[in-house]
C-alpha positions in Angstrom: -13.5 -4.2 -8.9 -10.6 -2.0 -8.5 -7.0 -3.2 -10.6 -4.4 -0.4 -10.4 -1.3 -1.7 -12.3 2.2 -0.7 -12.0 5.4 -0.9 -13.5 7.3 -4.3 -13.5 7.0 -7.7 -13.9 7.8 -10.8 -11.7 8.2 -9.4 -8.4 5.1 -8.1 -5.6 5.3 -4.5 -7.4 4.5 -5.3 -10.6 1.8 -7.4 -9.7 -2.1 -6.8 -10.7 -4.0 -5.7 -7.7 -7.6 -6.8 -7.7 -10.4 -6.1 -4.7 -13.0 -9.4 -4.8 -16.1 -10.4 -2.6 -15.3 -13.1 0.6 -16.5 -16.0 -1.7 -14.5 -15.2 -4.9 -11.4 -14.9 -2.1 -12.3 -18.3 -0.2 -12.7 -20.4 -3.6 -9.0 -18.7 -4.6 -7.8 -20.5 -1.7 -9.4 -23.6 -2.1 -7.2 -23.5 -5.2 -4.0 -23.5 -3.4 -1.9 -25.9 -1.8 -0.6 -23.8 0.7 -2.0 -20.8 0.7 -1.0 -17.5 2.9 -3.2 -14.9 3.5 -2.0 -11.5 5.2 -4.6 -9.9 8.0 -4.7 -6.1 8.6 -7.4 -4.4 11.4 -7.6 -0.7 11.2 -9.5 1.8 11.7 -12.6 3.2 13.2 -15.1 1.6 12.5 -12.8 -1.4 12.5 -11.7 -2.7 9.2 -10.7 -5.9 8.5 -8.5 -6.1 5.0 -7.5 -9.5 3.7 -4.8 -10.2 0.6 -3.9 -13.3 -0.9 -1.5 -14.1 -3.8 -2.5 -16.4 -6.5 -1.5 -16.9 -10.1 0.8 -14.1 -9.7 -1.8 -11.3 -8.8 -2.6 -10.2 -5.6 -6.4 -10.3 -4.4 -7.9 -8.8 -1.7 -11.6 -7.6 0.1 -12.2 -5.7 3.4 -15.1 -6.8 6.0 -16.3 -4.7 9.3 -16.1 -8.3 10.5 -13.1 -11.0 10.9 -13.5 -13.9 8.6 -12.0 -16.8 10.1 -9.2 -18.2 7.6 -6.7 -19.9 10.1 -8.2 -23.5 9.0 -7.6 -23.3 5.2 -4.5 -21.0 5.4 -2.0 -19.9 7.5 -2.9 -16.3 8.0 0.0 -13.3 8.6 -0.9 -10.2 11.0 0.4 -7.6 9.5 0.3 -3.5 10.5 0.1 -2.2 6.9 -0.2 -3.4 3.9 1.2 -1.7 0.6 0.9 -2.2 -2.9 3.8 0.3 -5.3 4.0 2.8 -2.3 0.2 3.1 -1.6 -1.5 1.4 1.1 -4.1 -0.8 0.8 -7.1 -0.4 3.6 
């Protein structure tokens, strides 16, 4: 598990930053009311990176494959993800 921390507190940048396995991910969501999950496909091979928010830290794993979200959460395309000025995936 990788958890860089950075300075701050309250807000996205000062928020833990934790890499977890598809089912740790999925049962985080089952958790929420409304959860949101952000989508980023990169890369050659592709590289599928998916980051959630919950209880203020941000989780996230990465799959050669897409995992299908879109009926537990509403899932964000996004170009690049960041986390305190480094990207993630």
């Amino acid at each position: 598990m990788m958890i860089p921390i950075s300075s701050g507190s309250g807000s996205a940048g000062g928020s833990l930053l934790a890499e977890v396995t598809v089912d740790v991910f999925y049962a985080m969501l089952e958790r929420q009311e409304a959860p949101i999950v952000l989508h980023r496909e990169a890369g050659w091979p592709t590289q599928h990176t998916y980051v959630t928010r919950w209880q203020g830290m941000l989780f996230f794993f990465k799959n050669r494959s897409p995992t299908d979200f879109s009926t537990r959460a509403d899932v964000i395309e996004v170009e690049n993800i960041y986390q305190s000025w480094s990207q993630v995936g």
